[in-house]
C-alpha positions in Angstrom: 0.0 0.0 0.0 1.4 3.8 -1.1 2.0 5.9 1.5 -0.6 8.3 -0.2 -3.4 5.2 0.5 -2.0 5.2 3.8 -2.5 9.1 4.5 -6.1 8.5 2.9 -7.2 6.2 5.3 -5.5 7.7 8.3 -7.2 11.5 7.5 -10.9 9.2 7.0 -10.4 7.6 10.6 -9.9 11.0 11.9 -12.6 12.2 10.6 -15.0 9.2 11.4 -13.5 9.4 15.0 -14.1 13.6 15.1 -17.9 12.3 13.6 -18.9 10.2 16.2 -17.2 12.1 19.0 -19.5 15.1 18.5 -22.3 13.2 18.0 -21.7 12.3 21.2 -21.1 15.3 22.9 -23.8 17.3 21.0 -26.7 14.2 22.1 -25.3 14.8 26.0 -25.2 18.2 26.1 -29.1 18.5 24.3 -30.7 15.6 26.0 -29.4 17.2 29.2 -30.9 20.8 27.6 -34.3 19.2 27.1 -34.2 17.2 30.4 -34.0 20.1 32.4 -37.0 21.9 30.7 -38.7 18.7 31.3 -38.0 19.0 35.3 -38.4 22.8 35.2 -41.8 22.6 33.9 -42.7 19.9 36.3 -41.7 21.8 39.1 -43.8 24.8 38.1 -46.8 22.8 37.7 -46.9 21.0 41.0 -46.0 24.1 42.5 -49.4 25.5 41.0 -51.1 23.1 42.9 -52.0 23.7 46.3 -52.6 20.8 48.9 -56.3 20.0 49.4 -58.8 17.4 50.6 -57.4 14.3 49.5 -59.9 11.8 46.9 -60.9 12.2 43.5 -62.5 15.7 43.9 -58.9 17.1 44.6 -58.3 16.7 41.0 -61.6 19.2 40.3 -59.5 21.9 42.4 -56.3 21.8 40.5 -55.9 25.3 38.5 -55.6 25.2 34.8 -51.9 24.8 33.1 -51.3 28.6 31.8 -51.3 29.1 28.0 -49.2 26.9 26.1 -48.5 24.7 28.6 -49.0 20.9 28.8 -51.7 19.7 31.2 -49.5 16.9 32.1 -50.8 13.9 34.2 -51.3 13.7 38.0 -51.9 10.8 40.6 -51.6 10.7 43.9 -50.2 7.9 45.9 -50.5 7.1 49.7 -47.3 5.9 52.0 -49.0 2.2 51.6 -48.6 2.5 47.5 -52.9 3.1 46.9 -53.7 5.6 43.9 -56.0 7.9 43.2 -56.3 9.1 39.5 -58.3 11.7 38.0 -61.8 9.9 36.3 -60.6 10.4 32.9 -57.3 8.6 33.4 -56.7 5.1 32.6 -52.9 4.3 32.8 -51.1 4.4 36.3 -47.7 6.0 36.8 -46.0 3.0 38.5 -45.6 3.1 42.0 -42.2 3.1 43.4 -39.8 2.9 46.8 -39.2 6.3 45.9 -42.7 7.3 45.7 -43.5 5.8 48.7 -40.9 7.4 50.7 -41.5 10.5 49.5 -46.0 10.2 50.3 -44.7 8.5 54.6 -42.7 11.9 55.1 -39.1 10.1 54.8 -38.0 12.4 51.7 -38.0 15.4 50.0 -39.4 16.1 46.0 -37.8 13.4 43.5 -37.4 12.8 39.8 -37.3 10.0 38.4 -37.8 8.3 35.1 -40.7 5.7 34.5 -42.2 3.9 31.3 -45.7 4.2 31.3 -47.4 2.2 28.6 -44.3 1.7 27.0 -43.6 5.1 26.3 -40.5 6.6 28.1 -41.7 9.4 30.9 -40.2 12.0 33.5 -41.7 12.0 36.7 -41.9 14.3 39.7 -43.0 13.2 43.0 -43.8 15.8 46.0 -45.0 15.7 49.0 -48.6 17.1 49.4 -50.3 16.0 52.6 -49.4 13.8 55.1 -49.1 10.2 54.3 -50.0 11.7 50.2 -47.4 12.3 47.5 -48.3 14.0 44.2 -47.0 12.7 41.3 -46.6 14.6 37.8 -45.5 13.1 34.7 -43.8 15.2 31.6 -42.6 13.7 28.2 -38.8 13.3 28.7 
């Protein structure tokens, strides 16, 4: 093989190595972008919502998302891992440790990432009464 073949294939390994490596960097540094709008919306949302009677009406009391924003989807789950989901919902957010922690007192808010009828979703948990957690799901 000629030395010029030799330079050829070098300068096309650099490049395919330079490729891939930004790649790379450019899907960490934009998932991470979009992630954290993800979490930042979530966090305004349940912040919205204000602890009430806990059961199905507390759904009724929870203000409208502002323009533009998603409605998202809320449950609430007790320290002993029972739901309660608005009427028009159908699919759970599974419950977790996490979650559970988080509705008995023992934690703080968490995120965490969940598949919910196979599609890929961003959860926040936070504490909303005693023994109750809220939980809030976002695309993500």
């Amino acid at each position: 093989m000629s030395f010029r073949a030799r330079l050829t294939l070098v300068a096309a390994g650099a490049v395919a190595v330079a490729v891939v490596l930004a790649s790379a960097i450019t899907y960490v540094v934009v998932r991470g972008e979009l992630r954290g709008q993800v979490d930042n919306s979530l966090r305004s949302r349940a912040a919205a919502i204000s602890p009430g009677s806990i059961g199905s009406a507390f759904f009724s009391d929870i203000p409208n998302p502002e323009l533009g924003d998603a409605p998202g989807y809320l449950q609430l789950v007790a320290r002993d891992g029972r739901t309660i989901r608005p009427p028009h919902e159908t699919a759970a957010i599974p419950v977790t440790p996490g979650a559970r922690t988080v509705a008995a007192g023992r934690s703080g808010s968490s995120f965490a990432d969940a598949s919910v009828s196979r599609r890929h979703m961003r959860v926040l948990t936070v504490p909303i009464a005693v023994g109750w957690a809220l939980r809030r799901r976002g695309s993500g």
